[in-house]
Residue, then its C-alpha position, 0 to 999 in steps of 0.5 A: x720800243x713803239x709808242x701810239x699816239x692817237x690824234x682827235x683834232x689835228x689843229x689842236x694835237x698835231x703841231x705839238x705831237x710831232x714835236x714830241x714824236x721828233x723828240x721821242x724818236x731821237x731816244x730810240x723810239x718808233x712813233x705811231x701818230x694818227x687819228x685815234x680809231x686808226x691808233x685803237x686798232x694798232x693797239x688790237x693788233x701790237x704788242x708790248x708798246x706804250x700807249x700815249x693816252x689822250x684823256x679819260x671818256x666814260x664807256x670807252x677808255x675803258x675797252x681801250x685799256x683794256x686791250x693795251x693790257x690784254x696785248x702786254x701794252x703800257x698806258x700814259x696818260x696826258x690829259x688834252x684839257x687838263x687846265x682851265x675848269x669850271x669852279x666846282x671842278x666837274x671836268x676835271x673829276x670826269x676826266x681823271x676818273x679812278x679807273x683812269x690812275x687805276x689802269x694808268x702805269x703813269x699819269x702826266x699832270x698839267x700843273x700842282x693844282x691839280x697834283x693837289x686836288x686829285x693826290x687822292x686818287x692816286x693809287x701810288x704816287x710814282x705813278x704821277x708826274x706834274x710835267x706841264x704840256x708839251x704844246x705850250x713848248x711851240x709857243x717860245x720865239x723860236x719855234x714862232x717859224x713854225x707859224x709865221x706864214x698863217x699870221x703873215x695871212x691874217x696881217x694881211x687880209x685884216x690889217x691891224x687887230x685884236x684876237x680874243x682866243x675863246x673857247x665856248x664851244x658849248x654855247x656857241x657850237x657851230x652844229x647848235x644847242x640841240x646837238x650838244x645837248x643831246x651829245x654831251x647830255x650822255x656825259x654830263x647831267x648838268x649839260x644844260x647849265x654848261x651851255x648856258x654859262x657858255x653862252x654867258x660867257x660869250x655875251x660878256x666877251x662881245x660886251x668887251x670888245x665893244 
């Protein structure tokens, strides 16, 4: 049977994807790996394939589905940023929408908490499975190869040192403020405040590396 699986940033999908695609091809299943709008258009033009959904967007997930459906596809769900959230847990609420475990045939978790806190939305429990994440996979010794030259590189450009791996890319966004407001605004209402804890955030870390 074929799977599509769709890519959106290569440095953080693409290591674990063909990883999975390796895996997933030595049970006998041909694996379509590419950028999603390549992928999408697969999903127009195939039938009877499974769909290696990425995570639920407001306004175009659902088109998506749609065509899966439409074309007698099967829709898996593993969300990229189902870990770490914000206390009052709004991205995790957008990104396992109802209409996601609605036209969802069977949905991947990353842990219990949130199999807890999302059991009810779930339309049947079957369709959910607490699996973890697939990348965290490349992170065991043996597959440190995979890396070794590009840590090599650092050691030798920077000597000894601390990397202190963030992610605020909200407050600290390469493309500026006004960008991500006007960007992500359309997705969520309290943006602003997003940014600005972002930006707290980031003031801290540098406060601590001092």
């Amino acid at each position: 049977m074929n799977i599509l699986i769709p890519i959106e940033i290569s440095s953080r999908e693409l290591s674990y994807k063909i990883y999975l695609s390796h895996l997933l091809a030595l049970k006998g299943f041909k694996c379509y790996l590419g950028y999603k709008s390549i992928i999408w258009h697969l999903t127009e033009k195939m039938q009877g394939y499974i769909y290696f959904d990425k995570g639920y967007h407001k306004g175009i997930s659902d088109k998506i589905y749609d065509s899966v459906k439409k074309n007698k596809g099967v829709i898996i769900s593993l969300e990229e940023e189902g870990a770490v959230d914000y206390p009052d847990n709004q991205t995790l609420l957008t990104r396992y929408s109802r209409n996601l475990f609605s036209a969802a045939d069977l949905v991947f978790l990353w842990g219990i908490h949130q199999s807890n806190y999302f059991n009810d939305r779930f339309a049947e429990d079957k369709k959910v499975v607490v699996s973890g994440h697939p990348r965290f996979q490349l992170l065991k010794e043996k597959y440190h190869l995979l890396y070794q030259d590009e840590v090599d590189a650092l050691k030798s450009e920077y000597g000894e040192f601390i990397l202190i791996s963030l992610n605020m890319g909200y407050g600290n966004n390469i493309m500026g403020d006004d960008y991500i407001l006007d960007e992500y605004g359309r997705w969520f209402d309290n943006i602003q405040s997003i940014v600005d804890f972002d930006k707290k955030k980031f003031d801290t870390f540098i406060s601590l590396a001092k």
